[in-house]
C-alpha positions as CSV (number, residue, x, y, z in Angstrom):
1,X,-8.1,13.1,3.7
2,X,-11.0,15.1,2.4
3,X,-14.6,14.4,3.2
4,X,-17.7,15.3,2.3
5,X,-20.6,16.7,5.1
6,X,-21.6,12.7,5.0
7,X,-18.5,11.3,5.8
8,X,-17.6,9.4,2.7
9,X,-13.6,10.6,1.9
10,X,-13.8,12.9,-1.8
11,X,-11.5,9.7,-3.3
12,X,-14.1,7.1,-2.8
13,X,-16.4,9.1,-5.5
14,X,-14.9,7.5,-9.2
15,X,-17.0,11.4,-10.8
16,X,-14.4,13.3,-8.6
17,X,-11.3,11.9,-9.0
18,X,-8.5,13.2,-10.9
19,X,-8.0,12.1,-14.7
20,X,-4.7,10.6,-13.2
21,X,-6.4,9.3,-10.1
22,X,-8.9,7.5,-12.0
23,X,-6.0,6.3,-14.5
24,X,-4.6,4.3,-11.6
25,X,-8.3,3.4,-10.6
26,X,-8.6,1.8,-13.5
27,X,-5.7,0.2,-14.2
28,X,-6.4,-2.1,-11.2
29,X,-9.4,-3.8,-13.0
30,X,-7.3,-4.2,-16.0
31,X,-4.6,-5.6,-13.8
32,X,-7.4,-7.9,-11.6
33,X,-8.7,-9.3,-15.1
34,X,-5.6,-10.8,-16.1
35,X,-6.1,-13.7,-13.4
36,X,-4.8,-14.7,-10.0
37,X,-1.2,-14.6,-9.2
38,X,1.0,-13.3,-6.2
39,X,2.6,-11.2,-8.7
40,X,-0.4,-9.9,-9.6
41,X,-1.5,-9.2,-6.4
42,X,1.7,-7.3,-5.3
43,X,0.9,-4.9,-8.6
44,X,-2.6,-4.2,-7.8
45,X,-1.3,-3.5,-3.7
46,X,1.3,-1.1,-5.3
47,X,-1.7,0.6,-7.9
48,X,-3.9,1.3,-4.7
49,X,-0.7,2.7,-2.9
50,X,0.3,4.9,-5.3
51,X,-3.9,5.7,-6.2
52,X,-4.0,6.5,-2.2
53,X,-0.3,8.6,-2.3
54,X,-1.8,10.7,-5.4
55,X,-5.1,11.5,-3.6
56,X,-3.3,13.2,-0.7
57,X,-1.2,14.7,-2.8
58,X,-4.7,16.4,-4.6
59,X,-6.0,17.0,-1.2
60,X,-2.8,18.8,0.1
61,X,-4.2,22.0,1.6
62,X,-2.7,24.9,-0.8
63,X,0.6,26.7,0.7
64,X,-0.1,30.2,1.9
């Protein structure tokens, strides 16, 4: 993971993620508005795994 000289990990700042990152970003708040349900719940888990599996992807160190 990537941080910046305060600590805070590149991903946590919405103005530097990816357009795809912030796709999956959003589509959590779309996914949260719809209501409560376990269902629901298991989605958004799944949206924040897959955000979190994209940003390390972006942050992989280019191959020399």
């Amino acid at each position: 993971m990537k941080y910046h000289n305060n600590g805070i990990p590149r991903r946590a700042y919405i103005d530097q993620l990816t357009p795809e990152e912030l796709e999956l970003y959003q589509m959590v708040g779309k996914i949260e508005s719809l209501g409560a349900h376990p269902l629901l719940t298991d989605v958004v888990v799944l949206l924040a795994q897959a955000r979190d599996k994209l940003a390390d992807w972006v942050e992989l160190e280019p191959a020399k």
